[in-house]
C-alpha positions as CSV (number, residue, x, y, z in Angstrom):
1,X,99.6,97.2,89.3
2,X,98.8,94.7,87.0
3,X,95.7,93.1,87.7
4,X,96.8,91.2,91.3
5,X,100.4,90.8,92.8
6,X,101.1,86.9,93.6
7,X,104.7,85.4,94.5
8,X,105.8,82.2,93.3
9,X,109.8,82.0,92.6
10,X,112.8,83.9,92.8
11,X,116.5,84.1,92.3
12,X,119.5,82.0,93.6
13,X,119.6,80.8,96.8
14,X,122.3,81.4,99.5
15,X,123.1,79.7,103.1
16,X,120.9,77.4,103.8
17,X,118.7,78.5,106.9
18,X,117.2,75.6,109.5
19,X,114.0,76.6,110.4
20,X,111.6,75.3,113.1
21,X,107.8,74.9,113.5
22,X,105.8,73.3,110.2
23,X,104.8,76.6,108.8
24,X,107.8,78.5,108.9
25,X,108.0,78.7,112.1
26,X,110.5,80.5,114.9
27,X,109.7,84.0,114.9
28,X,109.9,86.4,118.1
29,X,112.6,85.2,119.9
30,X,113.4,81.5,118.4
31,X,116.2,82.0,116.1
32,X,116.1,85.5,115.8
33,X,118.9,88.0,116.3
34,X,118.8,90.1,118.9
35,X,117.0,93.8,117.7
36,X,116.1,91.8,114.2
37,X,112.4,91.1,113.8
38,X,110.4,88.2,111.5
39,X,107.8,88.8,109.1
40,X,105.4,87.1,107.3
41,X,106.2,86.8,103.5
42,X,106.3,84.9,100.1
43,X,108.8,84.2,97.7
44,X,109.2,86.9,95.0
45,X,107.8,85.7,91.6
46,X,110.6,87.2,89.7
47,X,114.4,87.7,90.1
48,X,114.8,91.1,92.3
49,X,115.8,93.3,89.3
50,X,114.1,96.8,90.1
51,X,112.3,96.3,86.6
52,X,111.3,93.3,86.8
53,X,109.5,92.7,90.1
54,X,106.1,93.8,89.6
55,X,104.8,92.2,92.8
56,X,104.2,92.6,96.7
57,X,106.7,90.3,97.9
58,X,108.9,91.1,95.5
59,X,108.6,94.9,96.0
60,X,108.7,94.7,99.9
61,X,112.4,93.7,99.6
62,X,113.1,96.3,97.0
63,X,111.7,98.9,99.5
64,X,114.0,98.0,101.8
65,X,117.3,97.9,99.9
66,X,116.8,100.3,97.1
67,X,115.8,104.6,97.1
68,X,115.5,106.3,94.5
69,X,114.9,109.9,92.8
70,X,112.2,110.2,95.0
71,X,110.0,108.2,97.8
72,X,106.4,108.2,98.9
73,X,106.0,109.8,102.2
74,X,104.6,106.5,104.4
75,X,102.1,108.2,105.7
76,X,100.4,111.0,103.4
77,X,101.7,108.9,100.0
78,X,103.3,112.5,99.1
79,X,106.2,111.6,96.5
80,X,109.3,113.3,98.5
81,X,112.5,113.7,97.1
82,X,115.0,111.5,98.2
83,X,118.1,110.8,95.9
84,X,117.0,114.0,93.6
85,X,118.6,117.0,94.2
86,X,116.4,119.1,91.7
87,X,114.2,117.8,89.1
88,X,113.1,120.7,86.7
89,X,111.2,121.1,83.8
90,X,109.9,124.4,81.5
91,X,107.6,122.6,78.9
92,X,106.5,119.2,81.0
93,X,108.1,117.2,78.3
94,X,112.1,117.4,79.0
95,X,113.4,117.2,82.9
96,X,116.8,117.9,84.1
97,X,117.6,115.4,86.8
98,X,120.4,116.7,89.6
99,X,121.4,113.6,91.8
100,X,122.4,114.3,95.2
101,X,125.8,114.1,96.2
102,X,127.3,111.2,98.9
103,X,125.1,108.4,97.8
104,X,126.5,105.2,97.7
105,X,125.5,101.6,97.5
106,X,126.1,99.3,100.0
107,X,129.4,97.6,98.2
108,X,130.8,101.1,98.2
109,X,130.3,102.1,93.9
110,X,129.0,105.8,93.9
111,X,125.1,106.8,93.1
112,X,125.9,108.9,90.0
113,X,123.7,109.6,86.9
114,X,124.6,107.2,84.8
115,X,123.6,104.9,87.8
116,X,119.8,105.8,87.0
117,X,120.3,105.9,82.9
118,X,122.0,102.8,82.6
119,X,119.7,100.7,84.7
120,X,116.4,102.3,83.2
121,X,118.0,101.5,79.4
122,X,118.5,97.8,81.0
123,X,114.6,98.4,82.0
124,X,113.4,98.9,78.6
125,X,115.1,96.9,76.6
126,X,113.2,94.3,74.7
127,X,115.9,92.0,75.0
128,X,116.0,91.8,78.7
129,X,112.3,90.7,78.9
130,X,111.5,92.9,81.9
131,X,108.4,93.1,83.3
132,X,108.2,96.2,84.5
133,X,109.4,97.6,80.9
134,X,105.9,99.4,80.1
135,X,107.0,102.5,82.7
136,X,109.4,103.9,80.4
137,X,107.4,104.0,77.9
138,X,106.9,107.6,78.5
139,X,110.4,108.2,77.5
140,X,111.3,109.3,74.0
141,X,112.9,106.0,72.0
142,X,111.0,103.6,73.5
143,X,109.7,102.4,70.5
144,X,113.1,101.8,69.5
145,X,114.4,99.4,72.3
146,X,110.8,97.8,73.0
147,X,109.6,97.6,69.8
148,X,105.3,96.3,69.6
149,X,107.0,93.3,67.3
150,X,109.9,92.5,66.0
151,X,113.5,93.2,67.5
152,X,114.8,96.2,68.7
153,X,116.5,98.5,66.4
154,X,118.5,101.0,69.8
155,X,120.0,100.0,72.9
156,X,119.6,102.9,74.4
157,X,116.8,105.2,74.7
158,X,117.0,108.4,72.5
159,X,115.4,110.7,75.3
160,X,117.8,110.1,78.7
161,X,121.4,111.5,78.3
162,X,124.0,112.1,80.5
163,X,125.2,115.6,81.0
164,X,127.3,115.4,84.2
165,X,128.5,112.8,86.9
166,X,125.4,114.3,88.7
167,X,122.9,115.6,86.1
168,X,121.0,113.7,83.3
169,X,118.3,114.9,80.9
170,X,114.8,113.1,80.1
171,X,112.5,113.7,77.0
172,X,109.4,112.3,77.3
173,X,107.1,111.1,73.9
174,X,104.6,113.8,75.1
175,X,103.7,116.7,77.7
176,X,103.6,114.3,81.3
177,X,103.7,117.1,84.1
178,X,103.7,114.5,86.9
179,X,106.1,112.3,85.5
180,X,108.7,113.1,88.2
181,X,105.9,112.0,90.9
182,X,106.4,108.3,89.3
183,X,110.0,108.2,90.5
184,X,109.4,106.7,93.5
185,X,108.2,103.5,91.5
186,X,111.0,100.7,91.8
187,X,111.4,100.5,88.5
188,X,112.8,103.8,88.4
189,X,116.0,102.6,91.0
190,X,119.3,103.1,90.3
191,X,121.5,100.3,89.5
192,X,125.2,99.6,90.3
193,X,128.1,98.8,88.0
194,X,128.1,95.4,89.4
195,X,124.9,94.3,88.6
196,X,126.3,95.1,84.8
197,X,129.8,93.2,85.2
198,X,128.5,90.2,87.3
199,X,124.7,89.7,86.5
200,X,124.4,86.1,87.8
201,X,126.5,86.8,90.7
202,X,124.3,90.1,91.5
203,X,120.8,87.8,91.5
204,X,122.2,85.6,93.7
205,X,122.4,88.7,96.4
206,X,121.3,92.0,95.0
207,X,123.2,94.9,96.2
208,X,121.1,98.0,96.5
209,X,121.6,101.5,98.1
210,X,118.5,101.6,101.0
211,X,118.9,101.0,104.5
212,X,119.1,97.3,104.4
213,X,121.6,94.8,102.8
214,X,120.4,90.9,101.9
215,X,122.4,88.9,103.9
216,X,121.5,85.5,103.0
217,X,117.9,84.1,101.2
218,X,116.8,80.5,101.0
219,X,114.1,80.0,98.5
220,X,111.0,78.3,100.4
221,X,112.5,79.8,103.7
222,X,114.0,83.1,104.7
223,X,115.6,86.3,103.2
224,X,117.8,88.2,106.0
225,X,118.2,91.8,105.8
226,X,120.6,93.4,108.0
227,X,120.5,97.4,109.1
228,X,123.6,98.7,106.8
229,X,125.0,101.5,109.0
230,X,126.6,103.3,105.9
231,X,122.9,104.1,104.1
232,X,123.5,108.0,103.9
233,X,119.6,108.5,104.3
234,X,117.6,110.4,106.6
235,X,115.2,107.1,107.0
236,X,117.7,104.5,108.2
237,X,116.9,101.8,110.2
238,X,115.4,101.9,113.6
239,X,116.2,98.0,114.2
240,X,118.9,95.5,113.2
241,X,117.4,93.7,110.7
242,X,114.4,92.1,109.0
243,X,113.8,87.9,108.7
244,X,111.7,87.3,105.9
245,X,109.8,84.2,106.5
246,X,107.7,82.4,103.8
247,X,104.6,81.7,104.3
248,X,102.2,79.7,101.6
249,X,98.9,79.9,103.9
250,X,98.2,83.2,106.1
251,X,96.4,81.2,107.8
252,X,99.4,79.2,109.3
253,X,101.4,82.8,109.5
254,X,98.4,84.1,111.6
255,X,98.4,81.2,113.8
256,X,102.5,81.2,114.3
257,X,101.8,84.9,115.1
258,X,99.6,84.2,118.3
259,X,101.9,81.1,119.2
260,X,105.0,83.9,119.7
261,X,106.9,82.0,116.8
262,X,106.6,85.3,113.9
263,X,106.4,89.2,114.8
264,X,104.3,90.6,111.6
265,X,101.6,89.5,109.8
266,X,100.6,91.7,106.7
267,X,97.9,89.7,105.6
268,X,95.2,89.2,107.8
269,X,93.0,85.9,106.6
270,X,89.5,86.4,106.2
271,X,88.8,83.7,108.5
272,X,90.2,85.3,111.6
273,X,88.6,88.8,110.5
274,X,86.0,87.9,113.3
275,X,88.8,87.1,116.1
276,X,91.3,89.2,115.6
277,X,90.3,92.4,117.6
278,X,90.2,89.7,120.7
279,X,93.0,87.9,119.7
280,X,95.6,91.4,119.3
281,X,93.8,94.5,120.4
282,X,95.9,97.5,119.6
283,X,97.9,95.3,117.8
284,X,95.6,94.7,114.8
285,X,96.1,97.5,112.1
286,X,93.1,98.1,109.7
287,X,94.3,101.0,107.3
288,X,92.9,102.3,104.0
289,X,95.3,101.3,100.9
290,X,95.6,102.1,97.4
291,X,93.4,99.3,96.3
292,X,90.3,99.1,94.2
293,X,88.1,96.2,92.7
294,X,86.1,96.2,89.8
295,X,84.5,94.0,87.8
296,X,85.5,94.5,84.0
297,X,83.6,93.7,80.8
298,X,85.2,92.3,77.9
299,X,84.4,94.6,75.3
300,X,85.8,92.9,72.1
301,X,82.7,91.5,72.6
302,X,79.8,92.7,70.7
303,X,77.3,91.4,73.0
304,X,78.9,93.6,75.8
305,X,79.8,97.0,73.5
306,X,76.7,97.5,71.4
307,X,74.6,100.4,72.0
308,X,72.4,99.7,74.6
309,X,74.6,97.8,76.8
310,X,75.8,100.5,79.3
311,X,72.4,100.5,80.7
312,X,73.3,96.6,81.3
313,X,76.3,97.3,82.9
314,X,74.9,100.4,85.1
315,X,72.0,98.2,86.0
316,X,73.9,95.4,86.8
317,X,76.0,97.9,89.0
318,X,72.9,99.2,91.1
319,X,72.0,95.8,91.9
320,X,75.2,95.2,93.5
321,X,74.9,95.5,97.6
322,X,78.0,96.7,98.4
323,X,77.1,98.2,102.3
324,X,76.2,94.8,102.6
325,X,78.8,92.4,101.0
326,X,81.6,94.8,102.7
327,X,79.9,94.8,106.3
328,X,79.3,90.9,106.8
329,X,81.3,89.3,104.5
330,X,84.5,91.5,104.9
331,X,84.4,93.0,108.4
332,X,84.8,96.5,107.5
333,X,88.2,95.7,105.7
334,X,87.0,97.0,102.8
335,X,84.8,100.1,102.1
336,X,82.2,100.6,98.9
337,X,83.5,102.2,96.2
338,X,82.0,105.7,95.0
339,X,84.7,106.3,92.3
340,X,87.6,104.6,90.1
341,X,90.2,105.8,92.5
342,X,91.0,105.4,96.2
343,X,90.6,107.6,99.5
344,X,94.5,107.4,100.0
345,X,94.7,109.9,97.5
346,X,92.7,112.5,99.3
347,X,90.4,115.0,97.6
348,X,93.5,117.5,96.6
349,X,95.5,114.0,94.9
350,X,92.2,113.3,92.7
351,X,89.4,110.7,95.0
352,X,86.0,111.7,94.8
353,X,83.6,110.4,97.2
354,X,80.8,109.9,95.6
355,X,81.4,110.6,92.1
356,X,79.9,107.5,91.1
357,X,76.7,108.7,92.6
358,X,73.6,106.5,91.9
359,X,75.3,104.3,89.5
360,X,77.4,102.9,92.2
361,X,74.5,102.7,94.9
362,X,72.0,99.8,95.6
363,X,68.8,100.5,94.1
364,X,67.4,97.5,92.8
365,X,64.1,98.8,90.9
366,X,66.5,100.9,89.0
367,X,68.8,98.3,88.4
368,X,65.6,96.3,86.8
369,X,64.7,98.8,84.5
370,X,67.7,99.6,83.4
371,X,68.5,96.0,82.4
372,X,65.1,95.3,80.4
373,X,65.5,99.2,78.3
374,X,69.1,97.9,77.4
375,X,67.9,94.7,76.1
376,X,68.3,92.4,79.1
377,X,71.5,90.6,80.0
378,X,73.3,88.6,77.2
379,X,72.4,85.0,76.7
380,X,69.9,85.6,79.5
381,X,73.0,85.6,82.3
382,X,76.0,86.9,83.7
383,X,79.3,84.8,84.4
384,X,81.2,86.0,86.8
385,X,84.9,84.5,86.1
386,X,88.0,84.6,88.8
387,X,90.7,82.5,89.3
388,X,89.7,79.4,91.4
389,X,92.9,78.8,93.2
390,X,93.5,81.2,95.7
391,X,90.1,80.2,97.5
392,X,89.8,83.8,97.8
393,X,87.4,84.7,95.3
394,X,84.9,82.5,95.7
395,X,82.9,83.7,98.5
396,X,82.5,87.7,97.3
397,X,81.7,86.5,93.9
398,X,78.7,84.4,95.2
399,X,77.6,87.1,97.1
400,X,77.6,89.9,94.5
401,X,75.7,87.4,92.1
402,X,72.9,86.5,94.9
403,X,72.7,90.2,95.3
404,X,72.3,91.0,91.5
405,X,69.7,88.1,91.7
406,X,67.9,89.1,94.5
407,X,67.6,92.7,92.8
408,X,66.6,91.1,89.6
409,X,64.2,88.7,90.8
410,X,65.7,85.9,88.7
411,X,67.7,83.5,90.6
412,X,69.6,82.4,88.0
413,X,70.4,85.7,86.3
414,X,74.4,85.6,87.9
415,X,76.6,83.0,88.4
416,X,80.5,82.7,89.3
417,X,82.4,81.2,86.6
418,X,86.2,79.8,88.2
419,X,88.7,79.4,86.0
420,X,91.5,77.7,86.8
421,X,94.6,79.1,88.2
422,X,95.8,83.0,88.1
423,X,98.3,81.9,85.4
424,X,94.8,80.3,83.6
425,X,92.6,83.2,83.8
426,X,95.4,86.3,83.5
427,X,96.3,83.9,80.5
428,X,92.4,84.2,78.9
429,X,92.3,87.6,79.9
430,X,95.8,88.8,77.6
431,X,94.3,86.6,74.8
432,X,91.0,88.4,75.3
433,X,89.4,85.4,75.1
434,X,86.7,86.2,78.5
435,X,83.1,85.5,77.6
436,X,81.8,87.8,80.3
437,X,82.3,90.1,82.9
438,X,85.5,89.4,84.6
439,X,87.5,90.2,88.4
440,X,89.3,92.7,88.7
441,X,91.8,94.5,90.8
442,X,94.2,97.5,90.8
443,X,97.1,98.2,93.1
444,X,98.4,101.6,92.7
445,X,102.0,101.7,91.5
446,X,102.5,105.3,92.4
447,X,100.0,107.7,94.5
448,X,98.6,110.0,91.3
449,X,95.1,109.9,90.2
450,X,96.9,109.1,86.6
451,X,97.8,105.9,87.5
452,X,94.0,104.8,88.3
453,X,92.7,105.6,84.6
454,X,95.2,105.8,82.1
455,X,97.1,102.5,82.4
456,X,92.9,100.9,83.0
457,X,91.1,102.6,80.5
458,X,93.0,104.6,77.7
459,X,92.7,102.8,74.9
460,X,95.4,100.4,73.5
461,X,96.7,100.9,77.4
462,X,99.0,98.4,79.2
463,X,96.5,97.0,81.7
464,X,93.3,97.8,79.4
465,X,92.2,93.8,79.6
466,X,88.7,94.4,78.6
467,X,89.9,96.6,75.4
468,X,87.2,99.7,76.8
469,X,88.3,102.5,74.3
470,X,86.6,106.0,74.3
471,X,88.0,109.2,72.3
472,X,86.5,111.5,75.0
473,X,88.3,110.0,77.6
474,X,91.5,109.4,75.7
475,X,91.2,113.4,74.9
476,X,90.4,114.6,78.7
477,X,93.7,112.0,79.8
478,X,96.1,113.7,77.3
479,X,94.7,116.9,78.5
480,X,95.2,116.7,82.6
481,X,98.7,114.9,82.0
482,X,99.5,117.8,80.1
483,X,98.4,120.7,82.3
484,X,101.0,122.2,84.3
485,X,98.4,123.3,87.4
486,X,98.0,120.0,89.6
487,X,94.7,121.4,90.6
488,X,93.5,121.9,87.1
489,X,94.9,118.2,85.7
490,X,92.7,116.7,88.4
491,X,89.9,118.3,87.6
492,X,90.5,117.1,84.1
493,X,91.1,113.6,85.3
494,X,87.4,113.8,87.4
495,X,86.0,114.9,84.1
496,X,88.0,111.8,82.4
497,X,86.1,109.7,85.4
498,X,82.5,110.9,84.6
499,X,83.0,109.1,81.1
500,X,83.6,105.9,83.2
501,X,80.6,106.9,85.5
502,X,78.3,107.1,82.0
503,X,79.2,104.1,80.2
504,X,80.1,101.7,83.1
505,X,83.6,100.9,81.6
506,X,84.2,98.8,84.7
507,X,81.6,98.4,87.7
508,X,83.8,99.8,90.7
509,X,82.8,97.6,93.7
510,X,85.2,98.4,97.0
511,X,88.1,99.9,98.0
512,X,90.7,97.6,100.4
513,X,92.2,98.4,103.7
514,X,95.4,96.8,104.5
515,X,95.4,94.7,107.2
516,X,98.3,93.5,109.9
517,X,98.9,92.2,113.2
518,X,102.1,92.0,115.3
519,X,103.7,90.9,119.1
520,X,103.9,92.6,121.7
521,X,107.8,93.6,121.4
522,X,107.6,95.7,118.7
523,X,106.2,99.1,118.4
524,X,105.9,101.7,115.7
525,X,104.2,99.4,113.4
526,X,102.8,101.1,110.2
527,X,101.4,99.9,106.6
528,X,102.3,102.9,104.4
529,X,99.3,103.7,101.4
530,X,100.5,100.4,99.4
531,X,99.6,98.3,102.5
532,X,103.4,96.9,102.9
533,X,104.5,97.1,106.5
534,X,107.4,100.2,107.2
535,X,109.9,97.9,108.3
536,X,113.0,100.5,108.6
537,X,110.6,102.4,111.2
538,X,109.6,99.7,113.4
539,X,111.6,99.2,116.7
540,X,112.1,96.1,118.8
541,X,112.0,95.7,122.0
């Protein structure tokens, strides 16, 4: 995901909700349905169009009301067909969709194939400014409807035709064994003819084809989701409904949370890391997500690419102490990282405890000698930069600079450098305009060991922000997306990962658990691998 997920805006409102307590209050049982729980959430930062909501909040509502050709298992991450009948393949470059029979969406228009072309050609069009448009850039035409500059020359992408009511083709750019393991990715949903014939009246309240139906959303407020009892899917809804409450401090959500007046809170503060086993028991969920930072280097400039400087950059990694930072600063909600992936993956699905090895470990004579033999740190010290606004950053940055002080015995060596707001500092970083090392985080948009490297580090890549470009990585990448044998393109990929380990693209600091806590009447409360709460599972009592 691209560098963090925030939520700021959204589409059209609809019935205005009253709601009580300064916070966004009433959860539990004030104002609440009966069998309907309240969450904790934020407003999407986009419109809810499947390819353009590239965000948690935004995503947690497309979970709910969308499915498509496949879904990841909420448990194991495992990318399960769901809407697909059959998706086959002889040369991993052209797949022959079958979509499964009965599907509907929830104002009654079939799921057909042209449900899935038509709304991924809406996707990748350059015209419709979406920002998820990059994930079909697999697909053969892209260039033609999302042109690098200028306008677009196709509507339609050369490479996904429709051979049947049920059956579609797709011809990829290049050899992508795993492509049908990103299906699960919202961008990839299906789309009804009404979102087509009545776009502004479809924004105001998307119509999808999951187990719940938007019933109402004020801006600033509350979305409602309602149970819709004609979802043909083996997942359907275990309760009546879902209030989405906004939030703007998880501090207040935490505190309405105790007080009985919200049922879920996904986002544990920092603050109340200490109290919270007291404060909920059992009911305090600390899970392992797909989530890694990094710091990143901007290497467009020449005081951070010459030769020489990945002794810098592994230096300044060993002098990082990430047991440390993660056990008093974090309470065990995150874990050091060891590689450029995450432990939802599992060994078979590409992580690699300890593939890092000593680079990644705290070793701070090393870390000493490594800086001096590359020709010391440029301009005589590192500047951290994050975005100031959040508050968030702060505290870990200051922490992983007094560590790389301590280790280098200078006490100016490493400072934090706050820039701004997100919308500041993602702004410097697309203009590649950072002086020095900068934050950086990576949610995984689908559960493949692919989606960890390529979109990070290939070069000319969509998320590459610090412009890192290496042929033998580019070469091993192309290789494992083109083997056939899962076991052998991960091999290939942990190869790809070594080049990471021996240049320090990117310093890999700590993986992130997701966090929740919930009341006492519900049960069967579960974060699936992307940290987002599975609300169709969760009962009330």
């Amino acid at each position: 995901m691209r560098g963090a997920r925030l939520a700021r805006s959204a589409a059209g409102a609809a019935t205005v909700l009253a709601l009580a307590a300064a916070g966004c209050g009433g959860g539990g049982g004030s104002g609440t349905a009966p069998g309907v729980l309240s969450a904790s959430w934020g407003d999407p930062q986009n419109p809810l169009e499947p390819s353009n909501t590239n965000e948690v909040q935004g995503g947690k509502v497309l979970d709910m009301i969308f499915r498509g050709l496949k879904r990841y298992n909420p448990r194991t991450g495992a990318a399960e067909n769901m809407l697909a009948e059959r998706i086959a393949t002889s040369d991993a470059r052209t797949f022959t969709v079958t979509v499964k029979a009965g599907w509907r969406f929830s104002n009654g228009e079939p799921v057909t194939a042209r449900s899935f072309v038509d709304a991924w050609n809406y996707g990748a069009g350059l015209k419709n400014n979406q920002k998820n448009a990059y994930f079909f850039g697999y697909i053969e035409g892209y260039d033609k409807v999302h042109p690098a500059s200028g306008t677009q020359s196709a509507d339609t992408l050369s490479g996904l035709k429709v051979t049947g009511p049920r059956t579609f083709t797709v011809r990829l750019g290049q050899k992508f064994s795993s492509f049908p393991d990103t299906l699960g990715y919202a961008a990839f949903a299906p789309l009804p003819r009404a979102f087509f014939d009545d776009h502004a009246a479809w924004l105001k309240r998307p119509v999808g084809n999951g187990p719940y139906r938007i019933e109402s959303y004020t801006r600033g407020s509350e979305m409602s989701l309602r149970r819709w009892d004609g979802y043909p899917g083996p997942d359907k809804a275990r309760n009546n409904g879902v209030d989405l409450r906004v939030y703007t401090d998880s501090n207040t959500a935490y505190t309405d949370l105790l007080a009985g007046n919200v049922d879920l809170v996904d986002d544990v503060p920092a603050t109340q890391l200490r109290n919270v086993k007291a404060d909920l028991g059992d009911r305090y969920i600390n899970t392992p997500a797909g989530i890694i930072q990094t710091i990143a280097f901007p290497f467009y400039d020449r005081r951070w690419s010459k030769p020489g400087m990945e002794k810098v950059r592994t230096g300044l990694s060993m002098a990082i102490d990430r047991e440390q930072i993660t056990r008093t600063l974090f309470h065990r909600t995150r874990t050091p990282a060891t590689d450029w992936t995450s432990p939802v993956l599992g060994t078979a699905g590409g992580f690699s405890e300890g593939l890092c090895g000593a680079p990644c470990a705290y070793h701070p004579g090393e870390a000493r000698k490594l800086v001096a033999e590359g020709g010391g740190l440029p301009g005589g010290q590192v500047k951290i930069a994050y975005n100031a606004d959040t508050g968030s950053h702060k505290e870990w940055v200051d922490a992983v600079c007094n560590s790389i002080n301590n280790a280098l015995r200078n006490d100016k060596a490493c400072v934090g450098n706050p820039v701004g707001t997100f919308a500041d500092f993602r702004n410097e970083i697309g203009r590649h305009k950072m002086q020095g090392p900068f934050r950086a985080g990576w949610q995984m948009d689908y559960p493949l060991i692919q989606n960890f490297l390529q979109p990070l580090y290939y070069t000319g890549a969509s998320s590459n922000d610090g412009r890192w470009s290496d042929k033998r990585f580019d070469r091993l990448v192309d290789r494992a997306n083109a083997e056939s044998d899962r076991p052998t393109a991960v091999r290939l990929f942990r190869q790809a990962e070594e080049v990471l380990r021996d240049t320090m693209a990117a310093i890999p600091l700590w993986y992130q658990n997701g966090s929740a806590g919930y009341a006492q009447r519900l049960a069967h409360v579960a974060l699936n691998p992307f940290s987002v709460p599975v609300y169709n599972e969760i009962r009330v009592g």
